[in-house]
N, C-alpha and C positions, 0 to 999 in steps of 0.2 A: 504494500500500500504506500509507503513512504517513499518507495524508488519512482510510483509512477507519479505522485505529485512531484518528486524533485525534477523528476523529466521534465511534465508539462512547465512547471518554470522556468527551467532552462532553454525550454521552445520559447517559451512567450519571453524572456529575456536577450535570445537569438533573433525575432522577429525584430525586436527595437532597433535592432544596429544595422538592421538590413537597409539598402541602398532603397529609394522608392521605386518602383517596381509599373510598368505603363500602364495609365488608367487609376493609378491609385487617387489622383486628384480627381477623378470624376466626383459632382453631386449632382443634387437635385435642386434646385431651386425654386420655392413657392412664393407666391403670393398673398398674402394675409393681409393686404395695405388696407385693401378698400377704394383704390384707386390703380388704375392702369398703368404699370411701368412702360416707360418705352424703349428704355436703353439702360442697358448691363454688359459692366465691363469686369472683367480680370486680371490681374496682371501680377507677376510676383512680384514679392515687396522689393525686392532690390531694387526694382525697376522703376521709371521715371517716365514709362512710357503705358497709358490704360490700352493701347494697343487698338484692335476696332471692335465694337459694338456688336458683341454673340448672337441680339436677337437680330441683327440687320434691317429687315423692312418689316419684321413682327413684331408685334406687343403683347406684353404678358397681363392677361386680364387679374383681376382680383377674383381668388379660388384658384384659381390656373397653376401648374410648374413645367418647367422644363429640367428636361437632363442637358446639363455642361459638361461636356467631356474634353478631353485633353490629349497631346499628340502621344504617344508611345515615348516618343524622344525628350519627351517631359519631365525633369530632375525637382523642379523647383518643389519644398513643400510649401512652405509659406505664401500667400498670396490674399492679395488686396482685392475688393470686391467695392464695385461704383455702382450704384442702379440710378435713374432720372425718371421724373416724371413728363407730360408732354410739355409743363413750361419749364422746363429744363433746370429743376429744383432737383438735388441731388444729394444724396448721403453717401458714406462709405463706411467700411470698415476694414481696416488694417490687421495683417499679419494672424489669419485664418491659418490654421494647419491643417490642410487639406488632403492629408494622408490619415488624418484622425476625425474629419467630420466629412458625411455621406449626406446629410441634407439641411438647408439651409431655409429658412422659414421667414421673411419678414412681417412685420406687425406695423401697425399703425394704430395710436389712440388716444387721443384729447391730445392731439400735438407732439405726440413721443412716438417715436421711432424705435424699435428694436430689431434683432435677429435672436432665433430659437436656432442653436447647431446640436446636431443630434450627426 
């Protein structure tokens, strides 16, 4: 009994160190605003650049999510998330570890803003 807990810790202690691995930054992303997003960006934090607009000519209704997925070639874990609405009023959130969260929930309520990461 005590060899296979010490194993399965040793796996889940192996996993930590492991390089990220393609598609581990994929999530979900929903809409909980109550308003219509129309542009969501990504980018890792290091970066200086939000790069271009994931939904392109679609909008993410309130109820709605999309899957964001990510290139194979893709190292980066940490990353920035940008969303706007259509008058181009904008929040973010900084330095997501996106090898540790799978879905990403925004809220909207009496004027505050949040994200739920699961």
């Amino acid at each position: 009994m005590f060899r296979g807990i010490l194993g399965a810790a040793l796996l889940a202690a192996v996993t930590f160190v492991l390089p990220a691995r393609a598609g581990d930054q994929d999530f979900t992303l929903v809409n909980r605003t109550g308003v219509e997003i129309h542009k969501v960006y990504a980018s890792p934090h290091s970066s200086d650049d939000w790069e271009e607009d994931i939904l392109g000519d679609d909008t993410l209704s309130d109820g709605e999510s999309v899957n964001i997925t990510f290139s194979p070639k893709e190292r980066a874990a940490m990353w920035d998330l940008r969303v706007e609405d259509s008058d181009g009023n904008f929040i973010t959130w900084e330095s997501l570890d996106l090898l540790q969260i799978s879905r990403v929930t925004l809220h909207y309520k009496k004027g505050k803003v949040w994200a739920t990461l699961d």
